[in-house]
N, C-alpha and C positions, 0 to 999 in steps of 0.2 A: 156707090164708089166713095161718096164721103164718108158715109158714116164707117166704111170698113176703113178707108183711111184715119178716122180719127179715133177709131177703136186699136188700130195699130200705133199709134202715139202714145196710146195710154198705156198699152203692153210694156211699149220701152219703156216708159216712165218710171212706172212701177219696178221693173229688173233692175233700170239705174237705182231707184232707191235702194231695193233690196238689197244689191253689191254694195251700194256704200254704207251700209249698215251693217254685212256683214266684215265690211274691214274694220270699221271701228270696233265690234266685239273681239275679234281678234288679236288686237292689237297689244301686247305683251308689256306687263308694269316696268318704268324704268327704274334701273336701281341708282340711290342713293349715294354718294362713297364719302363717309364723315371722314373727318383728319382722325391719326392715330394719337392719344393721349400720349402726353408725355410724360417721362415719368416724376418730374419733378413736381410739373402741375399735380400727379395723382396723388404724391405724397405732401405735398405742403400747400397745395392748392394751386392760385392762379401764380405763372411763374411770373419773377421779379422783372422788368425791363429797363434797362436802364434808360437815364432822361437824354433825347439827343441832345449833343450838343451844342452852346451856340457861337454860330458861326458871325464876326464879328467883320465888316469888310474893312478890310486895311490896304494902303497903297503901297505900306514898305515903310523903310525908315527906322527908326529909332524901337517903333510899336511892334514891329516885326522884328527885330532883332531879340526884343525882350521875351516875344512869347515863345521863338524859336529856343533860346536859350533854357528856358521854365520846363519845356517841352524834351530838351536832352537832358537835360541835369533827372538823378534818380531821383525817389523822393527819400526822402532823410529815413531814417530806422528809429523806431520807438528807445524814448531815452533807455530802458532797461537792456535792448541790444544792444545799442551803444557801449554800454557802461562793460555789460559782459564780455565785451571781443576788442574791447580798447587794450591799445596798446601796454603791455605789463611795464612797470614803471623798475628801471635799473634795479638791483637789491643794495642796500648797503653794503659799503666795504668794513668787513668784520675790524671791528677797536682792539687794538695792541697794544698793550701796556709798558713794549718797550722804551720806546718813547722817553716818559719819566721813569721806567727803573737802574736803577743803578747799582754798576756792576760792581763784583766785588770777587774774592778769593773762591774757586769753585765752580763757577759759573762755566759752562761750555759754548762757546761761541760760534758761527757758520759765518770765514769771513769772506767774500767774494770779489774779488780782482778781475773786472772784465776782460776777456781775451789773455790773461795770464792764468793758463794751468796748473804754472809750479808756484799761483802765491795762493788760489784757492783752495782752503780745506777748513777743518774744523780743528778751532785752538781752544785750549783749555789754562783757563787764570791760575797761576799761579801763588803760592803762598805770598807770594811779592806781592801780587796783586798786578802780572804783567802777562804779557800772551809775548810769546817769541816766534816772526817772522823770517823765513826768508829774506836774505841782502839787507831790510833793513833792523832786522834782531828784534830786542824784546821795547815793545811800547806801553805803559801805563796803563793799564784800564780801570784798576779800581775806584767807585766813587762815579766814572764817567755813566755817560748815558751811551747807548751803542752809535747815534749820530755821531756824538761826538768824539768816539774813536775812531769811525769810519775816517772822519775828516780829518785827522792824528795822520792816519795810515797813508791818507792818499797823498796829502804835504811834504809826508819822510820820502814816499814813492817817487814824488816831483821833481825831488832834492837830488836829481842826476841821475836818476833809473829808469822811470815812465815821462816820456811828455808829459801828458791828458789821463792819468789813471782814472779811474771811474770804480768807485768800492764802495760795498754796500756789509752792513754787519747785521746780523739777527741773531736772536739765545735759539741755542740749539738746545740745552736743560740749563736749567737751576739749578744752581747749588742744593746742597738737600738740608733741612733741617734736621731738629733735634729734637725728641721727644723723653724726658726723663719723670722719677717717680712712681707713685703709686697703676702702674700701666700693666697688663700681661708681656708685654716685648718691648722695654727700654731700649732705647737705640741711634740711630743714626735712618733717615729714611729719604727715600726722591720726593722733590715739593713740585708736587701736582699745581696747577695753575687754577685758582679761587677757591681753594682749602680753604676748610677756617678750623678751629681747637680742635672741636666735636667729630670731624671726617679725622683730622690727624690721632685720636686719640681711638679711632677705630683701626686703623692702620697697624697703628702699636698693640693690637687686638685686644681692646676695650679697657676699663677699670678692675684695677684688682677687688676682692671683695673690702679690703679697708680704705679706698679713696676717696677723697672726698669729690662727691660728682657735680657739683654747680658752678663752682669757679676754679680756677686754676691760675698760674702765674706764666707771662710769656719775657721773655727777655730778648727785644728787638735790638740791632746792631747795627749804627749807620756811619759815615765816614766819621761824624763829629764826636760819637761815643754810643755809647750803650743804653737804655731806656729800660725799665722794666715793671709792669702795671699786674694789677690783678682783673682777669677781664672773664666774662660769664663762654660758656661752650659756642656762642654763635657767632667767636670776634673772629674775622679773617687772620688770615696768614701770611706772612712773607716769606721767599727763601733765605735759607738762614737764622730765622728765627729760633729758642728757643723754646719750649712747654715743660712746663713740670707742674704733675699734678700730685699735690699735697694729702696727706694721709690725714682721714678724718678722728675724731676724738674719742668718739661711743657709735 
């Protein structure tokens, strides 16, 4: 009876081993699961991280107030943005020669009468050397500057017709000069505004074949009298002025 009993101990023994041998063969590989490449890493390698940051303990106050503030504000834009989308700077107001030119027989005037329709219009100087208004007739202009007829106009206006007139004058055209001589079209022409000999003598459509083409003679007009120079093709112009160009010798 023992030995059939310890011969049956050894049976099981052996069947447990054998079962737990056969679960271990059995037993199926686990699988692995790598992370998926990214695609930055693939292409430039390991990706950039940035550094955390540090955190600095504050109770409040003044130190917090500062870094709140650092913290809303943008951060500035490279000078070259800056510079590109800055604000465009006023343009000049274009120079008028009004101002200093002075008027004279010819001249067309634009004179303007705020809130008066019937004194607003365009007056033209006369041989006098006057423009003739409405109620207060004809006023001096020649010699003046157009300020200073303005302020003529508005003083006679004062003088028991407008309270508070308010007038303004600008040249409406120049008078036109004069181009004589050795020219294809001798004449009378409108003076364009920064003319000089050489454009005026294009106008009069150009030099006859006997002129002489270097210098010419211009004969300026001014209240105090008459001036008259010999000046090379590239002298300016005034209105009024004359040109005569001189017939050469050979």
């Amino acid at each position: 009876m023992r030995v059939a009993r310890a011969f049956r101990w050894s049976v099981l023994a052996a069947s447990a081993a054998l079962a737990l041998g056969g679960c271990v063969q059995t037993t199926g590989p686990v699988a692995m699961v790598q992370p998926r490449p990214d695609l930055d890493a693939m292409a430039y390698g390991t990706p950039y991280s940035a550094p955390r940051p540090v955190v600095v303990a504050d109770s409040g106050g003044a130190i917090s107030a500062l870094t709140n503030s650092f913290a809303a504000a943008p951060a500035p834009a490279p000078a070259s943005v800056r510079d590109a989308y800055a604000a465009p700077r006023p343009a000049a107001a274009p120079v008028r020669n009004d101002a200093s030119y002075h008027l004279d027989a010819g001249d067309k005037l634009r004179v303007v009468v705020y809130g008066q329709e019937g004194l607003t219009n365009s007056y033209a100087i006369d041989a006098g050397g006057a423009i003739t208004m409405p109620l207060i007739g004809a006023v001096p202009a020649r010699g003046r500057s157009t300020a200073g007829l303005a302020g003529d106009i508005a003083a006679r206006l004062r003088n028991g017709y407008i309270r508070e007139p308010s007038v303004a004058v600008e040249i409406e055209a120049y008078r036109p000069f004069f181009i004589l001589g050795e020219v294809a079209a001798p004449g009378q022409y409108p003076y364009v505004p920064n003319m000089t000999v050489e454009s005026a003598v294009a106008i009069a459509g150009g030099f006859s074949p006997r002129a002489k083409r270097d210098v010419v003679t211009v004969t300026h007009t001014e209240a105090g009298g008459a001036m008259r120079a010999i000046v090379p093709l590239g002298t300016p112009l005034a209105p009024g002025d004359t040109v005569f160009v001189g017939e050469r010798w050979f």
